[in-house]
Structure formats: C-alpha cells, structure tokens
KOLZA-459817 format. One record per residue (C-alpha): residue number from 1; residue in one letter; x, y, z. Coordinates in Angstrom, 2 decimals. Example, Ala and Ser with C-alpha at 12.3 -4.5 7.8 and 13.67 -1.06 7.14 Angstrom:
# residues 2
<bapa><i>1</i><aa>A</aa><c1>12.30</c1><c2>-4.50</c2><c3>7.80</c3></bapa>
<bapa><i>2</i><aa>S</aa><c1>13.67</c1><c2>-1.06</c2><c3>7.14</c3></bapa>
This chain:
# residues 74
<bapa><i>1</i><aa>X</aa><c1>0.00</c1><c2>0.00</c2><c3>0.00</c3></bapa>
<bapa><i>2</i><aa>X</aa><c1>2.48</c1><c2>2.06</c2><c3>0.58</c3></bapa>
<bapa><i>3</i><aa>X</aa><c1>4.34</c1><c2>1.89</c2><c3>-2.82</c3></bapa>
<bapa><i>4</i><aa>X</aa><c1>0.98</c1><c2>2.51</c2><c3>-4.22</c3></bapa>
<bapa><i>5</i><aa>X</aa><c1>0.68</c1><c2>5.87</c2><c3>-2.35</c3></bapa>
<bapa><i>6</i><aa>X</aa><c1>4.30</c1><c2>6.93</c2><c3>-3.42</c3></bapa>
<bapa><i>7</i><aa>X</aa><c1>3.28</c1><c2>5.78</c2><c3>-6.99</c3></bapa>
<bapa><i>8</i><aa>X</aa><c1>-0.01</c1><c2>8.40</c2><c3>-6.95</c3></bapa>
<bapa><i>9</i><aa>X</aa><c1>2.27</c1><c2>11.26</c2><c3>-5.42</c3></bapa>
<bapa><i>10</i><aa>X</aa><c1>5.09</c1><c2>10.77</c2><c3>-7.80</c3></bapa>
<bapa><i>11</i><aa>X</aa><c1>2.53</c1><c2>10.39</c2><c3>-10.86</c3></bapa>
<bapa><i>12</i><aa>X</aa><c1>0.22</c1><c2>12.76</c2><c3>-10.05</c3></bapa>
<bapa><i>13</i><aa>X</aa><c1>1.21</c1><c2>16.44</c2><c3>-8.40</c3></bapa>
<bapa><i>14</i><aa>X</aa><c1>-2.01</c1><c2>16.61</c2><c3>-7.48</c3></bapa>
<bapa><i>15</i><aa>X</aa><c1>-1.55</c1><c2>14.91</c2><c3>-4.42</c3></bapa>
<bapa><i>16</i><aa>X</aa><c1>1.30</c1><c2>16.60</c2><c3>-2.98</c3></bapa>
<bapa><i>17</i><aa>X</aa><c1>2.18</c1><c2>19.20</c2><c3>-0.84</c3></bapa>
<bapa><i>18</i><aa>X</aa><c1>2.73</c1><c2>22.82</c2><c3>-1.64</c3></bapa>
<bapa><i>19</i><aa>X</aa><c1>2.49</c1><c2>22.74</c2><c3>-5.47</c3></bapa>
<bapa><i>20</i><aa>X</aa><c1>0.79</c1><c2>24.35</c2><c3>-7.93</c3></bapa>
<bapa><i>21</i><aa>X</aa><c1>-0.94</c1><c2>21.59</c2><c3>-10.12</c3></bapa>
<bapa><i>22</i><aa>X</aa><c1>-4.18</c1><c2>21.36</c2><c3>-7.54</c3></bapa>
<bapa><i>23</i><aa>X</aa><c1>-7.73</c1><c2>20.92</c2><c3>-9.10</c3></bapa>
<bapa><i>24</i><aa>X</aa><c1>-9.82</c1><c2>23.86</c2><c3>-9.07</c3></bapa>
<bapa><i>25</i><aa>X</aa><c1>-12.87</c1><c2>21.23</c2><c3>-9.92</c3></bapa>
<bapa><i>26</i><aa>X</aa><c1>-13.53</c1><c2>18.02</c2><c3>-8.33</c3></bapa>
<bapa><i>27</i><aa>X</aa><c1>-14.13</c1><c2>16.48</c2><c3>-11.84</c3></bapa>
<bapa><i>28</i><aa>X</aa><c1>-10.76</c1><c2>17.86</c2><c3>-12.71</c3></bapa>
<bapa><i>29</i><aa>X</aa><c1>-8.94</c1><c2>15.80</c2><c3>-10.12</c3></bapa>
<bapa><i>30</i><aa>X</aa><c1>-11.22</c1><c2>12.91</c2><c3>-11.31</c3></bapa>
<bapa><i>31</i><aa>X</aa><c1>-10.28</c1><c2>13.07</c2><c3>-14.47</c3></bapa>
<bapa><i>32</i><aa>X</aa><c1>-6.73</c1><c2>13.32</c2><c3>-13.90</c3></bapa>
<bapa><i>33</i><aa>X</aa><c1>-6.64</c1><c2>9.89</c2><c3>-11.12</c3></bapa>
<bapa><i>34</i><aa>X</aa><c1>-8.13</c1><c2>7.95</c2><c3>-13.86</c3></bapa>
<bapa><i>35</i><aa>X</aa><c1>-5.58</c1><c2>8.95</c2><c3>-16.78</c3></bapa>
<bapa><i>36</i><aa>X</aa><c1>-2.91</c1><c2>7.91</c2><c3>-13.93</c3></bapa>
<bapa><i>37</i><aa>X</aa><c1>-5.18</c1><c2>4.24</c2><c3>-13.28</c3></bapa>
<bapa><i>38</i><aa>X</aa><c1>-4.91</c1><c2>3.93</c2><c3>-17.07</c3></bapa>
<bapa><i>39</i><aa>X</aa><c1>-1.11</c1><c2>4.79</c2><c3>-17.17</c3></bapa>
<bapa><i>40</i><aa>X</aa><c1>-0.43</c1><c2>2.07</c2><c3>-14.58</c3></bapa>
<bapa><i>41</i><aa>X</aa><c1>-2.83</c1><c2>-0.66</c2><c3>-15.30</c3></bapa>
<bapa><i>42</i><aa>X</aa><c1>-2.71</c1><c2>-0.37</c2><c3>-19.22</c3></bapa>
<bapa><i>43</i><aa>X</aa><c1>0.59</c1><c2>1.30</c2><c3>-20.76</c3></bapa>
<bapa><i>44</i><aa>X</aa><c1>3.33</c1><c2>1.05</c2><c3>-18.19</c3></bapa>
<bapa><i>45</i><aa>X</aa><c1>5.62</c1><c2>-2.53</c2><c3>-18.23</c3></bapa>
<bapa><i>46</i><aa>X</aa><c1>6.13</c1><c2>-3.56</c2><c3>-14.51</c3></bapa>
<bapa><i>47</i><aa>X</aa><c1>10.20</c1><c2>-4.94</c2><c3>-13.94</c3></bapa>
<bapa><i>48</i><aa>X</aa><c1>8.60</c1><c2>-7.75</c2><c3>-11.79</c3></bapa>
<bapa><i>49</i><aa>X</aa><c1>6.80</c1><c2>-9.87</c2><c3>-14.59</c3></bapa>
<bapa><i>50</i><aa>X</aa><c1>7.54</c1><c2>-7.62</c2><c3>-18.03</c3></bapa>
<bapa><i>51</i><aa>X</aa><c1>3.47</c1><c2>-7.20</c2><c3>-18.50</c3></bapa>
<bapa><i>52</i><aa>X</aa><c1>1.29</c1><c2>-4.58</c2><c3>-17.64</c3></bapa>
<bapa><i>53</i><aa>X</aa><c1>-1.14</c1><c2>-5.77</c2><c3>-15.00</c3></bapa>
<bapa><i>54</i><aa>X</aa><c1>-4.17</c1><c2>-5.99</c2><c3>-17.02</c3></bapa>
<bapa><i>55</i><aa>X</aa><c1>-2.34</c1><c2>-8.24</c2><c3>-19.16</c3></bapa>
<bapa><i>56</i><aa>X</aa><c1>-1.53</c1><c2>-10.07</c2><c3>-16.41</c3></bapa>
<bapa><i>57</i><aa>X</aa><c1>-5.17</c1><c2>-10.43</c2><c3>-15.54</c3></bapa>
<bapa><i>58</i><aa>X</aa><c1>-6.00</c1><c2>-11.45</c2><c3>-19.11</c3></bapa>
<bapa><i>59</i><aa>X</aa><c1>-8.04</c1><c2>-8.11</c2><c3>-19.56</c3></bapa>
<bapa><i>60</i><aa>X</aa><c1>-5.65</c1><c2>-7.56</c2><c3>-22.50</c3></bapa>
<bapa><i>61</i><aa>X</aa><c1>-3.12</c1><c2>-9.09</c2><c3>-24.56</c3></bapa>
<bapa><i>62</i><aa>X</aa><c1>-1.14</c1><c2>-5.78</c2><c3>-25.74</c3></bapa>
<bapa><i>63</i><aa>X</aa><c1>0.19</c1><c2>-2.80</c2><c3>-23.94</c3></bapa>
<bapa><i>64</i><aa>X</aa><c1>-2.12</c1><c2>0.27</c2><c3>-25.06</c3></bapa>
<bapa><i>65</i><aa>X</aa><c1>-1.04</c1><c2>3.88</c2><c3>-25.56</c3></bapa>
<bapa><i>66</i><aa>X</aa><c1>-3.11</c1><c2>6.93</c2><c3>-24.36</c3></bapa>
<bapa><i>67</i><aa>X</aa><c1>-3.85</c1><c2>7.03</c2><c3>-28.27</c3></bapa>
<bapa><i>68</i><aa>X</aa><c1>-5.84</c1><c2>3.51</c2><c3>-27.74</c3></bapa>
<bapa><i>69</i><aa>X</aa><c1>-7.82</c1><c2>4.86</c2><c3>-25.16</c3></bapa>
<bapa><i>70</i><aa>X</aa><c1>-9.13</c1><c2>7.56</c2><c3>-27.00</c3></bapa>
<bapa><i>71</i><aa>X</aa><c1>-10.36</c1><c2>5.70</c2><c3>-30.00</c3></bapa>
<bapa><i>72</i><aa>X</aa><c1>-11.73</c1><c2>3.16</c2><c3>-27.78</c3></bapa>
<bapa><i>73</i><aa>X</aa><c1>-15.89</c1><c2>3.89</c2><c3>-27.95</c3></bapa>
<bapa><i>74</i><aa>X</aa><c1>-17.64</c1><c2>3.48</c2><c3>-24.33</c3></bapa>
C-alpha cells in the first residue's frame, strides 16, 4: 500500500504538498486519477513480470497507448 501511495504522489502532483498543479474542480482531479489508473494498469511494463497488470489479468493481450484509449468507444 504504501508503494501505491508513493506511486499516486510521484505520478500525479495533485496529491502533494505545496504545489501548484491542484484541481480547481472536483471532476478535474477525477479526471486526472483515472488517466494515472490507465497509465499504470494499461501502458506502463512492470520490472517484476515484463506485463502490464491488465495483461496479467487477461483483460488484454497488448500494452495500449493513451492514443488507444481515446479511439476506444464506451
């Protein structure tokens, strides 16, 4: 868990201390935590098994770009 939390502050500013990236909307911060879920979960390789973890979890069977995501329909 507490990897995880370092992970969020690194990744997102928004979450830190004294800085100047805060969210003047709530659906501002929103938006930006789930850009960061997709970042992790779909797009970054983790060192410990060379997958992403959806891949890992069979949700997938590529690593996506941000591109991906966007032409993905709902």
């Amino acid at each position: 868990m507490e990897r995880q939390n370092l992970s969020v502050r690194l990744f997102n500013r928004r979450f830190t201390r004294l800085t100047l990236g805060y969210s003047k909307k709530f659906e501002y911060l929103m938006h930006s935590i789930n850009l960061m879920l997709f970042h992790f979960n779909f797009i970054k390789l983790h060192a410990a098994h060379g997958k992403t973890p959806a891949m890992a979890a069979g949700l997938t069977n590529k690593v996506w770009s941000f591109e991906d995501c966007l032409l993905t329909p709902d």
